[in-house]
C-alpha positions as CSV (number, residue, x, y, z in Angstrom):
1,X,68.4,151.8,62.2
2,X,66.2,150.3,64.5
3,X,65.3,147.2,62.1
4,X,65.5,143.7,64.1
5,X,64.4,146.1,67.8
6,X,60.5,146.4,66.5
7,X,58.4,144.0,69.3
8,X,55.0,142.9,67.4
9,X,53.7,141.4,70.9
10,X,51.2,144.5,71.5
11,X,47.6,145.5,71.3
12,X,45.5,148.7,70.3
13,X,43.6,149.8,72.3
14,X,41.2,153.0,71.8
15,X,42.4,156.1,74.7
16,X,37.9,156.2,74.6
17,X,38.2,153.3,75.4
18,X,37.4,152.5,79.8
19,X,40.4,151.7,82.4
20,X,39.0,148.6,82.6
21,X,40.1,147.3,78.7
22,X,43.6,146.9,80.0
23,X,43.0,145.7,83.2
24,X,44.3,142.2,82.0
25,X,47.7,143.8,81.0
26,X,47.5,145.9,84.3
27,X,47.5,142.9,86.3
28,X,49.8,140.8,84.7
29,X,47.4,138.9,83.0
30,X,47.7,139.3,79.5
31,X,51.0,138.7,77.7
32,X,50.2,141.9,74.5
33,X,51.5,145.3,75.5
34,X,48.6,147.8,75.1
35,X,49.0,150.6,72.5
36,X,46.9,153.7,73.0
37,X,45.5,154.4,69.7
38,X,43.3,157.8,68.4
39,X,40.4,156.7,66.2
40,X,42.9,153.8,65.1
41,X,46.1,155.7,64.7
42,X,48.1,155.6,66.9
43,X,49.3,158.2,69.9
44,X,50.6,156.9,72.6
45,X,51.5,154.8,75.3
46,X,49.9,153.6,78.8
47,X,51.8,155.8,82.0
48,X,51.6,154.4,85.3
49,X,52.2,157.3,86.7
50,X,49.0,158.5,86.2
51,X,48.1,155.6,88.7
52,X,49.0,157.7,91.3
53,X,47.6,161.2,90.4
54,X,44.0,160.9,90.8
55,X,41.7,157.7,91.3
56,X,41.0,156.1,88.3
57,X,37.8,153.4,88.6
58,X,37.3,150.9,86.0
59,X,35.4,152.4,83.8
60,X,37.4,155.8,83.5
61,X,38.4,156.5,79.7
62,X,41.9,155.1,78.9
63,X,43.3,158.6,77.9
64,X,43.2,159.7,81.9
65,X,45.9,156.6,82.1
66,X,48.2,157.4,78.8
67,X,50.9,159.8,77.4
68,X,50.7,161.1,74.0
69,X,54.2,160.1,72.4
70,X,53.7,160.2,69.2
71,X,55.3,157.3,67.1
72,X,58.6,156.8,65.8
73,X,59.3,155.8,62.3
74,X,61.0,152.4,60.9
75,X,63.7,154.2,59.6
76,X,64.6,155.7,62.2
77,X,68.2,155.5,63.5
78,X,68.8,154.5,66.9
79,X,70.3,158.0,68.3
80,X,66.8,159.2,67.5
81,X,64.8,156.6,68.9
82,X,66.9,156.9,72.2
83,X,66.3,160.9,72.0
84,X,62.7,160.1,71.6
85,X,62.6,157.5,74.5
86,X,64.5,159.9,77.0
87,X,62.8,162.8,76.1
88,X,59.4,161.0,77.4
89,X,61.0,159.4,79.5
90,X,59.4,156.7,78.8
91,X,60.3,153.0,78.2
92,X,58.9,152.3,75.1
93,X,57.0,154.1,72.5
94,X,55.1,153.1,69.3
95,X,56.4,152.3,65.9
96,X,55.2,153.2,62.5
97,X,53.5,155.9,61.4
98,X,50.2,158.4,61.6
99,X,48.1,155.8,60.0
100,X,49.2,152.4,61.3
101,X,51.4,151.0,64.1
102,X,54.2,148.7,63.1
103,X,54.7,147.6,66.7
104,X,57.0,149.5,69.6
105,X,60.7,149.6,70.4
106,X,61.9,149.4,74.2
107,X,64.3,151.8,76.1
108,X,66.2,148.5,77.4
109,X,66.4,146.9,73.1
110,X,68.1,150.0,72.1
111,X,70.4,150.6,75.2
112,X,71.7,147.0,74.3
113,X,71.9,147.6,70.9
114,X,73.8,151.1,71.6
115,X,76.7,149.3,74.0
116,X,76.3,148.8,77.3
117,X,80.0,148.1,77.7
118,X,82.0,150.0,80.2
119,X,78.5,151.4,81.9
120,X,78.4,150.1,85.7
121,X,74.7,150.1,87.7
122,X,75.8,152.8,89.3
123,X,75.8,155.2,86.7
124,X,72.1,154.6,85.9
125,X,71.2,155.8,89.5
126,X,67.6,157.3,90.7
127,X,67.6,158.7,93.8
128,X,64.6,157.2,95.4
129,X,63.0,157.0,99.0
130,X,63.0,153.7,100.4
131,X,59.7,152.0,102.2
132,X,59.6,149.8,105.1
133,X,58.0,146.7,105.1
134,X,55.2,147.9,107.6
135,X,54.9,151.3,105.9
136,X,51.4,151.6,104.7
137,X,50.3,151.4,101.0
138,X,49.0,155.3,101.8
139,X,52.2,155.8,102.4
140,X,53.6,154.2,99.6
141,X,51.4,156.2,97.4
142,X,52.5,159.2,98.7
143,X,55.9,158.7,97.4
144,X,55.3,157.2,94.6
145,X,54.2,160.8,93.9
146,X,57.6,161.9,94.1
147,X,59.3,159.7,91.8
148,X,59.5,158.5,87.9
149,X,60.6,154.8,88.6
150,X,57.5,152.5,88.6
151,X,58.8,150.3,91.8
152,X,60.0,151.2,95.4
153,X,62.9,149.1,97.0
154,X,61.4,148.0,100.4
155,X,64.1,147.7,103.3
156,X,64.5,146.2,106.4
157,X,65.8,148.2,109.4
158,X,69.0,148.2,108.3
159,X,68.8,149.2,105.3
160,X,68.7,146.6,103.0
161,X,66.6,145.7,100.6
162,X,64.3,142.9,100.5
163,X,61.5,143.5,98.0
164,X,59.8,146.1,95.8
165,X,57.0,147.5,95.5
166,X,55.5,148.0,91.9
167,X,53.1,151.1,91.2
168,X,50.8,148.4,89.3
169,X,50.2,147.2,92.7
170,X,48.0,150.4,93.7
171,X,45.7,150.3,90.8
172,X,45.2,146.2,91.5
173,X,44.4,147.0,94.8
174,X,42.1,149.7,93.5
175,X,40.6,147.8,90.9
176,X,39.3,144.8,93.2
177,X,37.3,147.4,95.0
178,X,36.0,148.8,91.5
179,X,33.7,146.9,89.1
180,X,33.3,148.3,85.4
181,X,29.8,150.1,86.3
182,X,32.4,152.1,89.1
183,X,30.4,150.5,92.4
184,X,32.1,148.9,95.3
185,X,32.7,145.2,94.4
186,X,31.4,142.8,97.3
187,X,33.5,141.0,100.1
188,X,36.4,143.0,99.7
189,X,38.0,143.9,102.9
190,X,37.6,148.2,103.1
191,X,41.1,150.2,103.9
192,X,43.3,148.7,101.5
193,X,45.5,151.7,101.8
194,X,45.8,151.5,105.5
195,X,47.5,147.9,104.8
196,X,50.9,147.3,105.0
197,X,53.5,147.1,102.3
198,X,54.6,143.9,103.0
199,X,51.2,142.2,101.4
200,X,51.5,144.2,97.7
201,X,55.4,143.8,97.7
202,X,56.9,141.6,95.5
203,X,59.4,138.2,96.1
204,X,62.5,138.8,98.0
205,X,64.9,140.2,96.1
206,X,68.4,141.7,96.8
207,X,69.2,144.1,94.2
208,X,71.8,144.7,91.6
209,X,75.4,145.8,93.2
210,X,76.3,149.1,92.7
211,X,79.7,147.7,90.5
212,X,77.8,145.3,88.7
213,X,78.2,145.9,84.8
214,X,75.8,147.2,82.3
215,X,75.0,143.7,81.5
216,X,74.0,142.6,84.7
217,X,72.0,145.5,85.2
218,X,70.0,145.2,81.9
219,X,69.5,141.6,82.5
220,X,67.6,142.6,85.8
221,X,66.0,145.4,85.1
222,X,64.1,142.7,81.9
223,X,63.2,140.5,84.3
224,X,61.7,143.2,87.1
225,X,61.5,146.4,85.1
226,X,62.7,148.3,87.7
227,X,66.2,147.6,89.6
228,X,67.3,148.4,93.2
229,X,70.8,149.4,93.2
230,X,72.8,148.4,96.3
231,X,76.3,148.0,97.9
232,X,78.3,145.5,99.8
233,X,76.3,144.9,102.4
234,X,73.3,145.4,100.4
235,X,72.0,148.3,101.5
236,X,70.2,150.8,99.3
237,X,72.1,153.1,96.7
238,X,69.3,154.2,94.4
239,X,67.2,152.5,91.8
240,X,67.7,152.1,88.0
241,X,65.2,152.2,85.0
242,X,65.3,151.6,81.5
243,X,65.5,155.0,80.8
244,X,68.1,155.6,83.4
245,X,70.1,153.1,81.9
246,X,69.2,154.5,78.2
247,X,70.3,157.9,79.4
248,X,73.8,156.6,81.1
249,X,74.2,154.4,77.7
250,X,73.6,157.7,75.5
251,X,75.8,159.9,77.9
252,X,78.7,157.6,77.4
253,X,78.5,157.8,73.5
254,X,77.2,154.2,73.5
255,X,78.7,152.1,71.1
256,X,80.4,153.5,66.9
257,X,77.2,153.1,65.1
């Protein structure tokens, strides 16, 4: 049962509704998780991904920028919850029913609450490309095409990591040069994807060792949502998720429920 895992901290937002209504959330801003709702039931969730599809200006409708997941019920048990989550692939999805949402339960709430024991961060592996930090953002976006993780380990030239690069970052950069009626907002500097990596990338970070346990690894990936995964010397292994680590968690049997 997934009773005690239900997060209430969200918002519902209308998938008519523009881009632009969850720009707050988008940009770190606001602190409630939007819920994409359908004529007030809700649907599904917001997908980054979709970020890096096709150019979305503010005042796009929401449902170019969501995934319909459907909702998962109170009652639910965790096994099904998790086969919901990793069947999206997704890292959290809606609770309650066709008529009112409850809240949403995350990928990361029910791989703790399965067992994370005996999983190491290297069993939650994403083979990933890695950027360097004078890569371009067009660049960037290029492979962000290629991947499901929402943040890119940025290296230096030997290999280790030394930032990340979130996908929220391409739609902030977008969205300063976007204003809710769709024209060019002024004094904003033109070519923001010829700019290098470096200025969107994140705090200096070193990643999660590749032997570290489950534990560590979940800790991290709550703080940064995504996880470079490295060795010794700190050089790139892959990246983790919450549904990477869901889907190692479920594929070791998890915990005796």
């Amino acid at each position: 049962m997934i009773e005690g895992l239900i997060r209430t901290d969200f918002a519902l937002v209308d998938k008519r509704e523009p881009v632009s209504s969850v720009a707050g959330w988008l940009k770190g801003e606001a602190r409630d998780r939007p819920l994409v709702a359908d004529r007030g039931r809700p649907w599904g969730i917001l997908n980054l991904r979709r970020l890096t599809k096709s150019a979305l200006p503010a005042r796009e409708r929401l449902e170019r920028l969501a995934i319909g997941t459907g909702v998962v019920a109170e009652d639910a048990t965790l096994e099904e919850v998790a086969r919901a989550l990793t069947d999206h692939a997704v890292d959290h999805m809606p609770v309650g029913d066709q008529r009112r949402a409850a809240g949403y339960v995350s990928a990361l709430d029910v791989a703790r609450a399965l067992g994370v024991d005996g999983i190491a961060a290297s069993d939650a592996l994403v083979e990933v490309p890695a950027l360097a930090e004078d890569q371009s953002m067009g660049e960037a976006l290029h492979h962000f095409h290629e991947v499901s993780v929402d943040a890119l380990p940025v290296v230096d030239a030997r290999g280790r990591v030394r930032s990340i690069l979130r996908r929220r970052a391409l739609f902030e950069a977008g969205l300063n040069r976007d204003r809710a009626d769709g024209r060019a907002m002024p004094g904003n500097p033109p070519g923001v994807l010829s700019g290098p990596v470096r200025d969107f990338a994140t705090d200096a970070w070193e990643g999660v060792r590749a032997g570290a346990p489950g534990g560590v690894l979940l800790e991290a990936l709550e703080d940064w949502g995504d996880a470079p995964v490295v060795d010794g010397e700190g050089r790139l292994v892959g990246m983790a998720s919450p549904v990477s680590l869901l889907r190692a968690v479920t594929a070791s049997g998890g915990r005796s429920l």
